[in-house]
N, C-alpha and C positions, 0 to 999 in steps of 0.2 A: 511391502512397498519397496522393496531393491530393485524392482525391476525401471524405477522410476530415472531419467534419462541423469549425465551428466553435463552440470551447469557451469563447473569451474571454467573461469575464465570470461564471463557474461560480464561486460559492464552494463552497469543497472545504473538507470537515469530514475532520478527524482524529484517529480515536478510537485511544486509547492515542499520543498526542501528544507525550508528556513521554518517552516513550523515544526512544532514539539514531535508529531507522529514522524512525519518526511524525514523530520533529522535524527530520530531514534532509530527508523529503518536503516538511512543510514550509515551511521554509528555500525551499528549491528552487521550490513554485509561487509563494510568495509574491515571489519573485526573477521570476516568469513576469509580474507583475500579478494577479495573481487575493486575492482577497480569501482568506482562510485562518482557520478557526479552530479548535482545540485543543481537543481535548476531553477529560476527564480523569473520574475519578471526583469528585474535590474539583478546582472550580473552581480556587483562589486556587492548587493547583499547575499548573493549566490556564496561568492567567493569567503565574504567573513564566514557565515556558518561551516563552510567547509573549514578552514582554517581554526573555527573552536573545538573541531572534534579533531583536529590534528595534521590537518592536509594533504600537501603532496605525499611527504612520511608515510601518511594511512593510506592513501590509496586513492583520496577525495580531495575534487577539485569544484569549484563553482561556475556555472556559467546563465544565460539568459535562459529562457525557454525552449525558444526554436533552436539555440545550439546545441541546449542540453538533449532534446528529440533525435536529434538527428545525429548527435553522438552517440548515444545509448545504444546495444541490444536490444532491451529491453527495458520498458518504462513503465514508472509506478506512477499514479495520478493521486496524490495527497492537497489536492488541494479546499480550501473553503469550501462548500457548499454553494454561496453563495455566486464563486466566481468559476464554479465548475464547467457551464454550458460554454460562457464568454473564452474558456480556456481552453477547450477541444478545440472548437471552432476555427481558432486562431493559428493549429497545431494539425490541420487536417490532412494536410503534404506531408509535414515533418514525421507523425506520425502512422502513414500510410505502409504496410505491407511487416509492423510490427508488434511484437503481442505487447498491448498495454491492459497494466494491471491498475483495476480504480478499485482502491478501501474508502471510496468516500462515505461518510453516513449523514444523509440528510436529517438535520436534527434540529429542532426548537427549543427553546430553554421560558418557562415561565414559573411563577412562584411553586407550583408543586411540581418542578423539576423537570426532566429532559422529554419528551416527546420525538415521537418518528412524525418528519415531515411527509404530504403526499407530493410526491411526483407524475408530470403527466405521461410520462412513460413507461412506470413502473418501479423505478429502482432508478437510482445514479446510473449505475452499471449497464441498464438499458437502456439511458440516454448517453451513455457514451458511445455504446453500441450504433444508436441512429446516427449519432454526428457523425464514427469515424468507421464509415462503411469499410473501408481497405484495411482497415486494422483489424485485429484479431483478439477479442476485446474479454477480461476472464475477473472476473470480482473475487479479491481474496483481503485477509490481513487486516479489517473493520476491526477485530477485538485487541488486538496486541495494544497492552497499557504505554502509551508514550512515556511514563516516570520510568518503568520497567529498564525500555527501549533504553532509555539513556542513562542508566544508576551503572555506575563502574561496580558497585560493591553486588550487582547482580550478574553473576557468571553465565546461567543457566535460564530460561524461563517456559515456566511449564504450561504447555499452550497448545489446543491444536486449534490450526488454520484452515478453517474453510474455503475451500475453493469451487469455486461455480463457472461453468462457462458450457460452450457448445462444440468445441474444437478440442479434440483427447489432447491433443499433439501437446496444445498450449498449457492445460489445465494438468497437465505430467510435468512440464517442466515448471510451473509454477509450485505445486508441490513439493517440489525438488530444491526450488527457490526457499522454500519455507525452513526446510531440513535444514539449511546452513545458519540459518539460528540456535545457538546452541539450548536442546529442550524442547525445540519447536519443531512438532509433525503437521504434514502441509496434508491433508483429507479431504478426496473429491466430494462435496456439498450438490450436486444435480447443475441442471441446466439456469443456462444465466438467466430465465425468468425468474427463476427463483430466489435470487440475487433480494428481492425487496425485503421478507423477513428475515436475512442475514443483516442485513443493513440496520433495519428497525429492534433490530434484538440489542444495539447500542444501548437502546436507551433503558432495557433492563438493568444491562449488566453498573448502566451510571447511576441508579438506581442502589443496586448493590451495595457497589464501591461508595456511597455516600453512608448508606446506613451501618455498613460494618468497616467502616474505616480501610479498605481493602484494596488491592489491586485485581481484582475477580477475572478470570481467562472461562474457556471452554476445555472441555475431555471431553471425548465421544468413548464409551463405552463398545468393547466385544468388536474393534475393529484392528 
């Protein structure tokens, strides 16, 4: 995978920021070198989360949404489930003619534990796809444990990253993206239809991590 493109110097926007995933990504690029910024519905909550993981210092700064889009290279979509369609929508200029990356997992929580929700498009990833026609749209980064993401006393974390999409171009440098986590190999995953059991495999792996007290990732085997 060396031939996979180089990313240094990408500022990586991340929307839905201020949660546990959004802010362990990035923690994590920001720790890469990469300049980072937060994006949130109300800045000044943008801006704290940036400034707990260290701020200007680290490389991260916080702004609204549509700043944070249209500041970005490249943008991560971390946000709810719930507020995910309302969020592209919103975002459909801002993030016009960029590759955005959605780890969203549609997921339901009832007494015997997580479930994959169904979607009418197929996948998150293929409802961001419909929203954000001009974008260049590539599902990666669903498994990486947010405690992980954010535990200082974790240097390394052993992970590979499925990547799915329909454009080489994007789904190499998301790859690439993935690499800069230290421990973390980014693995073309098939076409973004395919995106819905990368998704719904969430709720395995919470499953897991509930019964054996664990932080459970992916390895792909003979690759």
């Amino acid at each position: 995978m060396s031939d996979l493109p180089d990313v240094s110097g990408l500022t990586i926007g991340i929307l839905g920021g201020t949660g546990d995933q959004g802010k362990g990504l990035a923690r994590r690029f920001a720790l890469a070198g990469h300049q980072v910024i937060i994006g949130s519905r109300a800045a000044d909550r943008a801006q704290e989360a940036a400034d707990e993981l260290g701020g200007a210092d680290k490389g991260l700064r916080g702004l609204d949404n549509a700043a944070c889009a249209t500041e970005s290279d490249i943008v991560i979509i971390a946000v709810p489930w719930g507020g995910h369609q309302a969020t592209l929508q919103a975002l459909r200029s801002e993030l016009a003619g960029k590759i955005v990356v959605d780890c969203v997992n549609p997921m339901g929580f009832d007494k015997k534990g997580a479930y994959a929700l169904p979607v009418e498009e197929g996948s998150a990833a293929q409802q961001a796809e419909a929203i954000l026609t001009e974008s260049r749209v590539v599902a990666a980064f669903h498994h990486v444990s947010a405690v992980l993401l954010l535990d200082p006393q974790v240097d390394t974390i052993d992970l590979d990253v499925l990547v799915l999409g329909d454009d080489r171009e994007a789904t190499d440098l998301v790859q690439a993206l993935a690499a800069q986590i230290s421990g973390v190999r980014g693995v073309y995953g098939g076409r973004l239809r395919n995106a819905h059991q990368v998704e719904a495999f969430t709720a395995n792996l919470i499953s897991i991590n509930r019964r054996y007290k664990a932080h459970a990732g992916i390895r792909l085997t003979d690759v």
